[in-house]
C-alpha positions in Angstrom: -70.9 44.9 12.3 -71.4 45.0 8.7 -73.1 42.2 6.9 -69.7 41.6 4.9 -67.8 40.5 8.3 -71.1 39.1 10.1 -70.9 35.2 10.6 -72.9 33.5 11.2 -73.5 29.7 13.2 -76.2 27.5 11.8 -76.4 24.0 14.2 -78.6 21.4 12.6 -79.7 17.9 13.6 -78.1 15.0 11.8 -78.3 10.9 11.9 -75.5 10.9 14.0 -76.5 14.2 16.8 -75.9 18.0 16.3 -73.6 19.1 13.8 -73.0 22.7 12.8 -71.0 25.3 10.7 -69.8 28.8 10.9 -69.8 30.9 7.8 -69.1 33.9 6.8 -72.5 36.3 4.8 -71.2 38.6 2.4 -69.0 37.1 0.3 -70.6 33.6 1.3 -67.4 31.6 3.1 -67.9 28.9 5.0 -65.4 28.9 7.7 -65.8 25.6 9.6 -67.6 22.8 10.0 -68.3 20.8 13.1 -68.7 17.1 13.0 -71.3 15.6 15.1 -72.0 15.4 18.7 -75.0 13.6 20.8 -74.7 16.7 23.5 -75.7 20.0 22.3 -74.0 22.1 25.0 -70.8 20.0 24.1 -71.1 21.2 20.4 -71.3 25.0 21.1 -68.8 25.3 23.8 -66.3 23.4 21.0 -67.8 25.9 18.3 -66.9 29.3 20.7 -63.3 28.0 20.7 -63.0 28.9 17.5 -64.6 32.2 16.6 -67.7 34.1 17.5 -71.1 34.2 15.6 -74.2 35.1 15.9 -76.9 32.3 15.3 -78.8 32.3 12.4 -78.9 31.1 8.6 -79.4 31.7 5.1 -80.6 30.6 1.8 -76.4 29.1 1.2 -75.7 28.1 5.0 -79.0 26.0 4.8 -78.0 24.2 1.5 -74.8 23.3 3.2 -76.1 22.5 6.1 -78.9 20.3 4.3 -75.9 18.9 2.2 -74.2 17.7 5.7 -77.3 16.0 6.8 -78.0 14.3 3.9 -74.4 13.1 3.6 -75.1 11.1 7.5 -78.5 9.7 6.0 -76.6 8.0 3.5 -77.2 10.5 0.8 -74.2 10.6 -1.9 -73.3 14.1 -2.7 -74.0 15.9 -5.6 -71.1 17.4 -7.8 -69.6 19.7 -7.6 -68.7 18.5 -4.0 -67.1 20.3 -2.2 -67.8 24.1 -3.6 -64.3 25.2 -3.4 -65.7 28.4 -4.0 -67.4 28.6 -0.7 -64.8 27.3 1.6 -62.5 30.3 2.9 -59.1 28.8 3.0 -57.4 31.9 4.6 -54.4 30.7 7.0 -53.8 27.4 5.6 -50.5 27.3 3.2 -50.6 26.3 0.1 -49.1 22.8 0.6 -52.1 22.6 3.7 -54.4 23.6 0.7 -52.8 20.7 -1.6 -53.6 18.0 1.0 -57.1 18.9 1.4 -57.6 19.1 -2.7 -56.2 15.7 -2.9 -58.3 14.1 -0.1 -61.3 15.5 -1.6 -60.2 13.9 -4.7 -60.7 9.9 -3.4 -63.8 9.2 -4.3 -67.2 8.1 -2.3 -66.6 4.7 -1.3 -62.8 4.7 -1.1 -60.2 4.9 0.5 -56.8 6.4 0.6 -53.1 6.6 2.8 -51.7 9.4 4.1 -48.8 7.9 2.2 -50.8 8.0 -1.0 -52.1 11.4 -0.3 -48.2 12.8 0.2 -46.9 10.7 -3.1 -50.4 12.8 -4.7 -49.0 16.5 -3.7 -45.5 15.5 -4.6 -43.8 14.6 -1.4 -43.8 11.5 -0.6 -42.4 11.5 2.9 -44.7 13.7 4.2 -47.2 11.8 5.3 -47.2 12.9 8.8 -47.3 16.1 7.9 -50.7 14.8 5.9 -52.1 13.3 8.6 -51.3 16.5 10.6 -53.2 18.6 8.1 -56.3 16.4 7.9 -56.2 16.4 12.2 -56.7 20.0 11.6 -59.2 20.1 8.6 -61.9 23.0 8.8 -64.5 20.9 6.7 -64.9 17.1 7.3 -67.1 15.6 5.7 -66.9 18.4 2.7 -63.2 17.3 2.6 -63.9 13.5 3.4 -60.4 13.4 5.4 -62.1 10.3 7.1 -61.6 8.4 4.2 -57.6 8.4 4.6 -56.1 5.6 6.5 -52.9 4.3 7.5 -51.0 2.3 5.0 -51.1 -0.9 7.2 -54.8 -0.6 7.2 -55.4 0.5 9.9 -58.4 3.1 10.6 -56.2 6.3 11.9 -57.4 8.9 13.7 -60.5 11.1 13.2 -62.0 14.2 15.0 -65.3 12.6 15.6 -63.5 9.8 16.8 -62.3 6.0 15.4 -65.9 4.7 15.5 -67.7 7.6 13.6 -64.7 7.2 11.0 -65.5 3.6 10.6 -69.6 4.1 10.2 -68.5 7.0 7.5 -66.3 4.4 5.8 -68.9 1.7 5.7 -71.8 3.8 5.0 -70.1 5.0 1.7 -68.6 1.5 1.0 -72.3 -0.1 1.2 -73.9 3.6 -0.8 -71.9 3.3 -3.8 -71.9 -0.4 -3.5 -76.0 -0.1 -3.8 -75.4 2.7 -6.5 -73.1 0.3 -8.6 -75.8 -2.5 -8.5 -78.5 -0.4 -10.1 
């Protein structure tokens, strides 16, 4: 396989268990991130579902990967967050692509709807199809979709599940709460 198609999977240790990505070498692309899990076997039988790589890292995978961690300890990231650049989008439309852009766009420490997020991308009745698109999101946590909630407050779903949704959500709220005071 030649280095431009090699991907590889880089699983790293986190606050919150085992997280991981896949990416792609040569053009660097990530190509998903996996939220994390307490089990290890768990986390690479969900991450062969998806595609086949080899394991390994580099200099870029690394940084991301470090990025991730840091994010669970608490860490707010730097800008540019996320490096659009390095996420391959390939098989998501264009309106898919608009959802995630505006979810990146609420900041650290807020909140948005899926309502809000479907009035952002110019269709305001589509917030199921929002929440659809963020159920399906190939980067959490680069594309904070856990920071969209239902309009009635409620928490909404989450990959990681309801209760790692809520820690995310209160660790940012309390973060840039402490940033704000300084």
């Amino acid at each position: 396989m030649r280095d431009a198609e090699r991907c590889l999977s880089l699983i790293f240790q986190t606050s919150k268990g085992y997280a991981a990505i896949l990416y792609r070498l040569d053009p660097f692309a990530l190509l998903r991130v996996f939220l994390p899990r307490q089990n290890r076997t768990r986390l690479i039988s969900d991450m062969e579902q998806f595609q086949y790589c080899d394991s390994g890292s580099d200099e870029k995978g690394r940084r991301v990967a470090g990025s991730i961690a840091d994010y669970f300890n608490g860490k707010m990231p730097e800008p540019p967050w996320p490096p659009w650049e390095w996420m391959d989008m390939r098989g998501l439309t264009p309106l898919q692509e608009s959802v995630l852009k505006a979810t990146a766009g609420v900041p650290y420490g807020g909140v948005a709807t899926y309502g809000e997020i479907a009035r952002a991308i110019g269709r305001p009745k589509a917030y199921r199809f929002v929440g659809n698109t963020l159920a399906k999101n190939p980067f959490p946590i680069m594309i904070p979709c856990h920071r969209i909630i239902r309009s009635n407050d409620d928490i909404g779903g989450f990959g990681g599940g309801i209760e790692l949704k809520r820690e995310l959500i209160a660790l940012e709220r309390d973060r840039a709460r402490h940033q704000t005071l300084k």
